[in-house]
C-alpha positions in Angstrom: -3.2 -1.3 -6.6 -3.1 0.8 -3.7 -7.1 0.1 -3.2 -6.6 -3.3 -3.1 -4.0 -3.3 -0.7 -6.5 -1.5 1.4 -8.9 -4.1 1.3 -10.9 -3.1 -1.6 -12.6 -6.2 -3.5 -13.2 -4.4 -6.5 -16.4 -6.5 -7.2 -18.7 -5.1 -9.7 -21.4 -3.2 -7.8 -18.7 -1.8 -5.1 -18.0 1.9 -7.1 -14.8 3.2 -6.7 -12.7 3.0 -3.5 -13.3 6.0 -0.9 -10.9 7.6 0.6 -10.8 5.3 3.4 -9.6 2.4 1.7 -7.1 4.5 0.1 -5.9 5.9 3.0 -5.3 2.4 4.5 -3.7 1.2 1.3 -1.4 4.1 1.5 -0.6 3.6 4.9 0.2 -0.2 4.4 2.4 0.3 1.6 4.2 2.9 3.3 5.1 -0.1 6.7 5.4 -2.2 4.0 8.4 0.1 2.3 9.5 0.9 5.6 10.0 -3.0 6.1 11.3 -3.5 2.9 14.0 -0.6 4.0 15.0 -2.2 7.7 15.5 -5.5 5.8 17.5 -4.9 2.5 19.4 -2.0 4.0 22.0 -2.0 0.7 19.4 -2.4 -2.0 17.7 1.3 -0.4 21.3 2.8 0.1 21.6 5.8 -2.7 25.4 5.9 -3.3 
């Protein structure tokens, strides 16, 4: 999952994602948490 969000297509003759691609899958999910967090503030909130 993260490969795909880092642009891997995943087609059959592509191998397995680098560590590029996972790097940039890791770093989008993190803004994409980081979004997540600014926007649902109470949902993130640990009581």
């Amino acid at each position: 999952m993260v490969a795909k969000i880092g642009d891997f297509l995943g087609r059959r003759a592509d191998g397995d994602p680098g560590a590029t691609v996972l790097w940039r899958g890791l770093d989008k999910l993190a803004f994409i948490t980081d979004t997540f967090r600014i926007f649902h503030p109470i949902l993130t909130t640990v009581p």
